[in-house]
Residue, then its C-alpha position, 0 to 999 in steps of 0.5 A: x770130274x768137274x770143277x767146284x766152285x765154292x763161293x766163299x773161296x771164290x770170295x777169298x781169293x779174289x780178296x787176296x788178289x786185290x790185296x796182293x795188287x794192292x801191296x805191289x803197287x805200294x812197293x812200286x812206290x817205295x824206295x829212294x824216289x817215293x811215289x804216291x798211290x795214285x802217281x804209281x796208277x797213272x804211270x802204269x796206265x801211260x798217263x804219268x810224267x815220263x819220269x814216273x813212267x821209267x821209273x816204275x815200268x822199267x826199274x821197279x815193275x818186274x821187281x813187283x812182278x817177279x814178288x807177285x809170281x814167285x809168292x803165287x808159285x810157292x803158296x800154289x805148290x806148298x798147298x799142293x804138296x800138303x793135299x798130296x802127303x796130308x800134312x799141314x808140314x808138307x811143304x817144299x822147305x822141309x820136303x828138300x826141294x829148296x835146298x836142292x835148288x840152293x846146291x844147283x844154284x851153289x854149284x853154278x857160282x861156286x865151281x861153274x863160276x857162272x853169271x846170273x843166267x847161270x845161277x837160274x838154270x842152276x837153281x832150277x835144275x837143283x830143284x828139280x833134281x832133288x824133286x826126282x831123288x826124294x820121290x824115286x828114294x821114297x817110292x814103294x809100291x806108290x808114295x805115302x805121305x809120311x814117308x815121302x815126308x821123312x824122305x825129304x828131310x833126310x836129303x834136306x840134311x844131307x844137301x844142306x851139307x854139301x851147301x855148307x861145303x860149296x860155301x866154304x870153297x867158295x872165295x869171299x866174292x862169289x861166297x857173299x854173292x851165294x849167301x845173298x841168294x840163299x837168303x831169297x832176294x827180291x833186288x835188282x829183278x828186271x824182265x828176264x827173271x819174270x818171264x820164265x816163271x810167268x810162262x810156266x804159270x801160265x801152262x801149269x796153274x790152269x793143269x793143276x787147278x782144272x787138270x787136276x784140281x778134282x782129283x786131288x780133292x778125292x786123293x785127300x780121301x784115301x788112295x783106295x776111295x780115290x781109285x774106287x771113284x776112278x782116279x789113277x792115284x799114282x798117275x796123278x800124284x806124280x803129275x801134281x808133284x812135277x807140276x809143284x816141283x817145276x813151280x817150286x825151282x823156277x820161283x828160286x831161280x827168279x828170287x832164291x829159296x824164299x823160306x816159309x811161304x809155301x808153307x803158311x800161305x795154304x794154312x792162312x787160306x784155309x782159315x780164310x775159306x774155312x773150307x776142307x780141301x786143298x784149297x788151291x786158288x785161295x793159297x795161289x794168292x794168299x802166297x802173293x799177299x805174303x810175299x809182296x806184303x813182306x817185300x813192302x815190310x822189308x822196305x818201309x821198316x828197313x828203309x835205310x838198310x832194306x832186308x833181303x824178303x827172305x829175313x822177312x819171310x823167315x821171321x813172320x812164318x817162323x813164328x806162325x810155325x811155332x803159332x801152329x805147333x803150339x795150338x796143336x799141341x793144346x789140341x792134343x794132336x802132337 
């Protein structure tokens, strides 16, 4: 199987790209000590004044990086997840992988009584754990789309439960600290919280999109047209669904549950390209427009109380939702 490039999407993605650069050097130079365009240019090239210089590669760069990353992670696992159930609601936030990341994260602050370091690990191996238990109580004879769907929401509800118990266990600090981080936060990210996610793109956006990108493609076909053409469906799935899972936890482990992004970023690439398909590069980086223009948001129109880019997020995927829901219902398909 090779891989198929479509010009327009090619088109797109690189458009998204430059306009997810674009915003992120914008959000480098928001904040208590404005800079300009072009000052930010010149500090991350090594020909700004050695102020400008500390100030954006040290104190706000791996804020932008981390926005970047996590917004690519999640708008590259909400389209995988949504070729893989074939359901534009098929995302992480309804699927219980987030939630499971949010109850790791939880535990760790509220019984481990644990750091950052702790809340990351935490975070990761919650999601990660919910990923296995909705796939393992979904599985029969494979995974169908609706059912591992149903699945998801059925954990969703109940590790929502446990959330809300953890938080009510919690003292006042830790449980201020543990609401911040539920809500998806971009502050105080330094180089530690880029590098984890950054590795693991590397290894597994090139797995996904080459590795398993062609095969995808045919599973939207049907399982049995899938194996007809020699794909091994539940092989495949199962990869691209440990691939999304490991993205999905690890981006809440550098930023918490950051709602809806994994969720509107393959719906908007896909209206961009206007191309069938998972549409995967396109999501990748409209992910990152998303989550680095909803950053730039929360800081330019909350500058004097910035919002953590979780509320941002929310609110504009929220209503592209209720946007969504309500076209289908015109279309006559709900």
């Amino acid at each position: 199987m090779s891989v198929r490039y479509r010009p327009r999407a090619m088109a797109a993605g690189a458009l998204c790209l430059i306009a997810a650069l674009a915003l992120a050097v914008l959000c480098i130079g928001s904040g208590d000590y404005p800079m300009g365009f072009g000052r930010v240019v010149d500090a991350l090239l090594g020909s700004g004044s050695p102020a400008d210089e500390f100030i954006v590669r040290e104190l706000r760069l791996p804020r932008a990086g981390v926005a970047l990353l996590v917004g690519a992670a999640l708008g590259l696992s909400g389209a995988v997840f949504q070729a893989v159930v074939r359901n534009p609601l098929g995302s992480p936030d309804l699927l219980g992988f987030t939630a499971g990341s949010g109850t790791g994260a939880l535990f760790a602050v509220v019984v481990l009584g644990g750091g950052t370091g702790a809340v990351a690990f935490g975070a990761a191996a919650g999601g990660l754990t919910a990923g296995v238990l909705v796939y393992v109580l979904a599985w029969r004879r494979g995974v169908h789309g609706f059912r591992l769907i149903l699945t998801g929401i059925g954990v969703t509800a109940i590790l929502t439960g446990v959330n809300g118990y953890l938080l009510t266990r919690a003292k006042l600090a830790e449980a201020s600290r543990a609401l911040l981080w539920q809500t998806g936060s971009l502050d105080g990210r330094d180089w530690t919280d880029v590098m984890p996610l950054a590795v693991a793109m590397a290894v597994l956006v090139p797995a996904i999109l080459i590795g398993c990108g062609p095969a995808l493609r045919m599973l939207e076909m049907g399982d049995d047209a899938a194996a007809a053409l020699g794909v091994r469906v539940e092989r495949v799935r199962l990869t691209l669904l440990f691939g999304a899972i490991v993205l999905v936890s690890l981006a809440a482990a550098a930023a918490g549950p950051v709602s809806f992004v994994a969720l509107t970023a393959p719906q908007l690439a896909r209206r961009l390209t206007a191309a069938p398909g998972p549409n995967l590069l396109p999501s990748l980086c409209m992910g990152a427009v998303l989550l680095v223009g909803s950053d730039w948001i929360a800081q330019r129109a909350f500058a004097d109380d910035p919002l953590p880019v979780g509320v941002v997020t929310g609110l504009l995927g929220g209503g592209y939702l209720v946007v969504m829901l309500a076209a289908q219902r015109r279309a006559g398909r709900i």
